[in-house]
N, C-alpha and C positions, 0 to 999 in steps of 0.2 A: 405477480398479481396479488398471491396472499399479502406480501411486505405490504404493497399498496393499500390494500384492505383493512390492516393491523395500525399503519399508519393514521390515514384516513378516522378509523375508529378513534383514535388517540387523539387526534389533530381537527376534530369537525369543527372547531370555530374559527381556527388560522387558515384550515382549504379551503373553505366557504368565502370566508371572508376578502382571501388575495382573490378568486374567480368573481366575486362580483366589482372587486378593483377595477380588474382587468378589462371587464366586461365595460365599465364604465370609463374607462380610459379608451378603449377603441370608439363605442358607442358616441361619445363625446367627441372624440374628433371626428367620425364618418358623417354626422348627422346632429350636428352643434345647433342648427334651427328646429330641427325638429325637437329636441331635448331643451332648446330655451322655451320653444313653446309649450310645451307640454308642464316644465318646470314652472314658468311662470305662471299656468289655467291653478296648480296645483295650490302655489303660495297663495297666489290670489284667494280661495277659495278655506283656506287654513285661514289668513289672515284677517277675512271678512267676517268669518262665522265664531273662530273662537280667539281671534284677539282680544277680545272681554277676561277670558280665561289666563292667557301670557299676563295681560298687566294684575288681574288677581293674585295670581303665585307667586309672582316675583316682589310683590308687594308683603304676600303671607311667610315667605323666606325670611326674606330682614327681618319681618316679625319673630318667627319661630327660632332665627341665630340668636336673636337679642334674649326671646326667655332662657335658652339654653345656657347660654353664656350669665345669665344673672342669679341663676339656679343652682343650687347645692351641687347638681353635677358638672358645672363647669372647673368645679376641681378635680375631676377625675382624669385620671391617666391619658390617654392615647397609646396604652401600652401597660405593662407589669408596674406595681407602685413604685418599684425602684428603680424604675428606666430612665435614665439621661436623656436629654435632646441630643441627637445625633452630630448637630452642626451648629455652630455659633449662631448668635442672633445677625449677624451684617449677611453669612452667606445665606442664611434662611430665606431672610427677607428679600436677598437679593434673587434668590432662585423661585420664592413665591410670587415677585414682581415682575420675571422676566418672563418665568413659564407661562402665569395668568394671563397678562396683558399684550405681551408679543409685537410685530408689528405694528397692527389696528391701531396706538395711541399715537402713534408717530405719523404713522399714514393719513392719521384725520385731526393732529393738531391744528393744523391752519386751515383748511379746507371746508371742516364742519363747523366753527363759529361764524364763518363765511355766511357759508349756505343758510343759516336759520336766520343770520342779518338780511341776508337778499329774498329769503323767501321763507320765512315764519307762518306758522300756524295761522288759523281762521281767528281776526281778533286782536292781532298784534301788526300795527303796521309796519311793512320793511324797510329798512333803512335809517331808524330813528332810535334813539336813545333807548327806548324798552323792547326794543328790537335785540339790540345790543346787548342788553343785562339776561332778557330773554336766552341769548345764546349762548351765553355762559355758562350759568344755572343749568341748561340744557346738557350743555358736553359736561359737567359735573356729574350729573346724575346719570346721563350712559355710558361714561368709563368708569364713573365711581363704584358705590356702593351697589348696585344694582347686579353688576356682572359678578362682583368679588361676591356675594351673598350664593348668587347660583353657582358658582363652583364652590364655596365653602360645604352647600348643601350637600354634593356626590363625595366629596374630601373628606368631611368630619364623618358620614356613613363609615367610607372605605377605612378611614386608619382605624377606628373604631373597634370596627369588626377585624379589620388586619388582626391589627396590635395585641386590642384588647380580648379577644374572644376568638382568635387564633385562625380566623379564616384567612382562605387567599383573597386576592386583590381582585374580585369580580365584580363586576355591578349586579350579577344575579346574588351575590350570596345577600345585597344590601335586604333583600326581601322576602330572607328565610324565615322572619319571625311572625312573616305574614300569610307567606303559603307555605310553607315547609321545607325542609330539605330533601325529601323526595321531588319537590316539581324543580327545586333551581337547580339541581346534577343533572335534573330528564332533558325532555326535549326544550320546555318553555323558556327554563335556565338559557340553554343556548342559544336558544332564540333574541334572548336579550342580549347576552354577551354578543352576536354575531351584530345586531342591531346596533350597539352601543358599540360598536366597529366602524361602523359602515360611518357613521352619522360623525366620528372621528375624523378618520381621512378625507374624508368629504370639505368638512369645516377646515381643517388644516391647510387640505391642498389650496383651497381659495385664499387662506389669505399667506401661503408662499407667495403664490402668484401676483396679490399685488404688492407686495413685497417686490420683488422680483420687476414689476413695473415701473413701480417708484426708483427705485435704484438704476432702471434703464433709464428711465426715463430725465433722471438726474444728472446722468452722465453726460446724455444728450442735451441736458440745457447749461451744461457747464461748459465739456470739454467737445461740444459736437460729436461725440460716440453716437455712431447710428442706431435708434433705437428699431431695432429688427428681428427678429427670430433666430439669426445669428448670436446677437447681444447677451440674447435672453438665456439662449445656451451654453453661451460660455460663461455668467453670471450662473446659472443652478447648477452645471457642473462643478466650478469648482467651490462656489458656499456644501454643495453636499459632499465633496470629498471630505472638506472640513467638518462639516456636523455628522459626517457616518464615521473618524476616525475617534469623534467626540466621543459618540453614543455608544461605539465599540471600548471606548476606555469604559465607561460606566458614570456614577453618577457622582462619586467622591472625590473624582478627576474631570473630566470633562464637563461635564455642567454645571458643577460648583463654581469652576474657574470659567467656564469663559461667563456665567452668569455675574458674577464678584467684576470682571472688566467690564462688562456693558452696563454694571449698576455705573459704576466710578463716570464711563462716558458719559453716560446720561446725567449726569449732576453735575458733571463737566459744563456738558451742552445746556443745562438750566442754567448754570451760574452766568454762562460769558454771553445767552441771552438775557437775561437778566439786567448785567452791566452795557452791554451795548443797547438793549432798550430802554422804554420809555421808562423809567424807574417807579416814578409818582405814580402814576395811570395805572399799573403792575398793581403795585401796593393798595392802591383804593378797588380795583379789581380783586382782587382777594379778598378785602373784611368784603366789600358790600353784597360780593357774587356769594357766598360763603353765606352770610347772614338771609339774602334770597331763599338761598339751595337750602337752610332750617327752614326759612319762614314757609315756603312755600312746598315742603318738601311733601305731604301725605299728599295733597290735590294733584303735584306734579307725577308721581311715580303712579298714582291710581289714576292718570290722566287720560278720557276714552267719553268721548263725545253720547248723552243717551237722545240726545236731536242735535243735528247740525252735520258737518262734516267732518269724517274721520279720517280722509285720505293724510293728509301731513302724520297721525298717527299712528296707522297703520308702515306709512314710508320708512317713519324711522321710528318712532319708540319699539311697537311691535315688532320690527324689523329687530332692531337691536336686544330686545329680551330670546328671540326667538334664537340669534344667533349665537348669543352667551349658552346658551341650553342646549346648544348642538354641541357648542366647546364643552360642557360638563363633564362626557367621562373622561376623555384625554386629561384635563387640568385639573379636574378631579382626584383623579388617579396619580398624576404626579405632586400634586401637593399633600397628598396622605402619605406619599412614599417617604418624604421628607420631615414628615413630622411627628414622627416617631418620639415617646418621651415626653411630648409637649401634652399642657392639660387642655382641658376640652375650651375652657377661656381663654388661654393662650393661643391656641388655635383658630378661634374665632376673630381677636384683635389682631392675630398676624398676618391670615389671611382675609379679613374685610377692611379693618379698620386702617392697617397700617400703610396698603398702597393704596387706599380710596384718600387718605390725608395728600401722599406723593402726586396721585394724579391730580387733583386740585391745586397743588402748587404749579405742576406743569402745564395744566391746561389756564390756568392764569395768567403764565407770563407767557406761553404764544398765541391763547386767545385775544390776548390785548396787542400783540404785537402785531397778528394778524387786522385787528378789528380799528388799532390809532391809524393807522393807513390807507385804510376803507374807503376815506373820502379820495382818493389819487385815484379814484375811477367810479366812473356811473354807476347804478345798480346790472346794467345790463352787462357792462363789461365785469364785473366782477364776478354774476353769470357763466361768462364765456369763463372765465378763470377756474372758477369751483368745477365747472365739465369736466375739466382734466386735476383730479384733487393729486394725481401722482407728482403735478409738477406745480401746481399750487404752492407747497412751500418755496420754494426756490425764486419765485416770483416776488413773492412778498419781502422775502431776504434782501432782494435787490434795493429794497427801500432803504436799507440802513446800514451802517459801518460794517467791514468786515463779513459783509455776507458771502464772500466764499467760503472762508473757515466755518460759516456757519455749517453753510452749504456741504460742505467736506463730511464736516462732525454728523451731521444727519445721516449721508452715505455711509457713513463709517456703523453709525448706532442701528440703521437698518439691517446691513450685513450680518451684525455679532444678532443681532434679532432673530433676524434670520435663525442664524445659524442655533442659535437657544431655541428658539419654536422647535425645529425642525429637530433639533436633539430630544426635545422634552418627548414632543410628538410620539418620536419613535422608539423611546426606550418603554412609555405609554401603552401605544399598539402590540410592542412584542411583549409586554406583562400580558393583555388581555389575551392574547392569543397564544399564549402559553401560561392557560389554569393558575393566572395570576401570582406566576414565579416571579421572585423580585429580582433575581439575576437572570433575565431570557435569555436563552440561547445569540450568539454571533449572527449566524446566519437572517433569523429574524428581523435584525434591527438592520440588515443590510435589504432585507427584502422589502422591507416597508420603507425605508428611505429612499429608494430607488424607485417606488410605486409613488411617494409624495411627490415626487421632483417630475416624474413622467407626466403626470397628471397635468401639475402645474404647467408645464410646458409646453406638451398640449393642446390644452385649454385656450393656451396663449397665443400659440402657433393657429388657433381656431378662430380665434377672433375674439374670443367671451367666458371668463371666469363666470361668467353669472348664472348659466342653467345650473352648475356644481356649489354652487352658492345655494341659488333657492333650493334645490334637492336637501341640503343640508338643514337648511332653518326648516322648509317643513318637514322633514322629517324628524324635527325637533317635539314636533308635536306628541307621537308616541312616549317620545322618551319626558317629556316631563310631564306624565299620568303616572312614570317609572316614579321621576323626582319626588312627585307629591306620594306617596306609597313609602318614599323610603322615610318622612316623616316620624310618622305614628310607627315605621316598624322599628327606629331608633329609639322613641321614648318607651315602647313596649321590651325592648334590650335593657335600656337604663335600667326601668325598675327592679330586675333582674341583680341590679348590683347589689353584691352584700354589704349591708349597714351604711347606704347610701345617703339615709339623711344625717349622716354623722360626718358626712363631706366636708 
């Protein structure tokens, strides 16, 4: 009992944290209606009253990366002035691209240009040419800059203070210069770190899951694999053998490398869509979607109805800032891990500018690929198509050359997704729940990977990733009152530097 006690004492954000896993993993499966209901009164209710505030901050982000970054301190370290970048620029990048963005871009490449052509906003009619440009611009601006800005903001806090000023990897320690370091070691400290937990595995486990759908679900429209709850298990069993022997090697092995292969497929999988598609149509899709996303860029991202209807905004703009913000400490945390060495400007082009460019190429050529096909079926049937977005691409493939290999190539970029999420995920969770140790314990990265894949599974076996979904985006809301706080307690650290304006 005392070990227990001394443990416990030592261990309050990691016990806490697995027992409300846990709790939510039974919870979730006994009483899956009652948790979607309750989840959805709750978003609703977040989403209505302060989605004004989501599209502010995320709007005052970009802003506040860009001064940061134009500013004398954007030549400052991330580290000692004589510290090297840890890892090349291809695996950086490639591990800033894979951990960030995860399955989500893959899973709504065809699906979401879809959905805003069939059913846009209050104002745009559907189905028509600015319909079309409309939906573009649209999936630019919520893979792009938008999400890469909110995790840049928990990343450049974390290594910051890692590196530079010698603390551990907490999201409480981001907010010592604000309350002290008496309250972030006390209780309230913990409070965050257990919170900036919760809101982790939460967001994660959802998007295994559709992960894990889409991949069922692929199989089943390819090879007839029955998609069941069998399927789905023997799918997370063995991607998480693979990503827990990943996350057990560490990060200099394991997620370097399989991150460095799932870049190489994915520009693979660009190029040979690319060549087998429309090429023209592609290329005018990128300047003019591209030229749009400037032109219209401050109306679109501050975009929130003050008369009219908000529902389309609330669906998914709001939806989407809310959901990037629950990813914040997990990808947070592992993009400061990694960026050690690098200056405050290079860190900011690495991680916003340089996969917000990648996704736009990507979402060009399957936005169009998806969108020159559009007319091979009604609005309504197209509808019926986006329902199911897990199988949405596979459908559209069908339209043009070679769409098995495409087909293949997506299963394949899914899996190693997978498999990077759920690595980054968990070597993420066992830093936080071990006092921000950058080498966590074994045990940890196996407990937490075992608790992502349960969940997922699940959930699935339940009927509904989606109560763990909205639990996660609202409860995004605490944590970016966190985000904006870690602000001003960053520029109040900067000044701090010695002979800073001599940067």
């Amino acid at each position: 009992m005392n070990k227990l006690k001394i443990f416990f004492k030592k261990q309050p954000v990691f016990i806490i944290s697995v027992i409300i896993a846990l709790f939510v993993i039974v919870y979730g499966y006994l009483a899956n209606d009652v948790l979607n209901t309750v989840s959805g009164s709750i978003m609703s209710f977040v989403s209505e009253n302060f989605g004004w505030l989501y599209v502010a901050c995320v709007f005052c982000f970009i802003m506040f990366l860009l001064f940061i970054a134009l500013s004398k301190w954007g030549n400052i370290k991330l580290g000692k002035d004589d510290d090297k970048p840890e890892y090349s620029n291809f695996s950086w990048f490639a591990m800033l691209f894979c951990g960030a963005t995860g399955i989500g871009l893959v899973f709504w490449s065809i699906a979401e240009p879809l959905s805003h052509y069939v059913s846009p906003p209050q104002g745009v009619e559907a189905g028509t040419v600015s319909a079309a440009e409309f939906s573009i611009r649209t999936c630019f601006l919520h893979w792009g800059i938008t999400q890469f800005a909110c995790f840049a903001i928990v990343g450049l806090g974390l290594a910051y203070f890692q590196f530079r000023k010698g603390k551990s990897a907490l999201i409480s320690n981001l907010l010592e210069p604000l309350i002290g370091e008496k309250a972030t070691k006390g209780v309230f400290g913990k409070i965050i770190d257990i919170f900036s937990v919760v809101v982790t595995f939460a967001g994660v486990a959802t998007s295994l899951g559709l992960g894990v759908s889409q991949i069922c679900g692929g199989l089943n429209y390819l090879a007839d694999v029955p998609n069941n709850s069998k399927t789905w298990l023997i799918v997370i069993v063995v991607i998480t053998c693979i990503f827990l022997l990943s996350a057990i090697s560490g990060v200099n092995k394991g997620i370097k490398i399989l991150s460095s292969v799932n870049t190489c497929i994915a520009i693979a999988l660009l190029i040979l869509a690319f060549i087998i598609g429309p090429k023209i149509p592609i290329l005018n899709t990128l300047v003019n979607s591209t030229g749009q996303h400037i032109q219209n860029f401050f109306s679109d991202v501050t975009m929130i109805n003050a008369f009219g209807d908000n529902s389309w905004i609330m669906n998914w703009r709001v939806f989407y800032y809310a959901w990037f913000i629950a990813w914040c400490p997990f990808v947070g945390m592992f993009i400061a891990r990694i960026s050690k060495g690098r200056t405050i400007r290079e860190f900011i082009i690495g991680a916003v500018i340089a996969p917000t460019i990648f996704t736009i190429l990507w979402l060009s050529v399957f936005g169009t690929i998806a969108l020159n096909v559009s007319d091979s079926w009604s609005l309504t049937e197209l509808a019926n198509i986006i329902a199911s977005p897990e199988t949405a691409v596979f459908i559209v493939f069908e339209k043009y050359p070679l769409s098995k290999l495409l087909s293949v190539l997506v299963i394949i970029l899914l899996a190693v997704f997978f498999i990077t999420s759920a690595d980054s995920a968990t070597y993420s969770l066992s830093m936080m729940t071990s006092d921000g140790d950058m080498e966590p314990p074994v045990y940890k990265k196996i407990i937490w990977g075992v608790i992502e894949a349960a969940i997922a599974f699940l959930l699935l076996s339940a009927g509904s990733l989606k109560p763990l979904q909205t639990i996660s985006i609202a409860a995004s809301l605490p944590f970016l009152f966190i985000m904006i706080a870690m602000c001003p307690a960053l520029i109040k650290e900067l000044k701090k530097e010695k002979n800073w304006k001599n940067f």
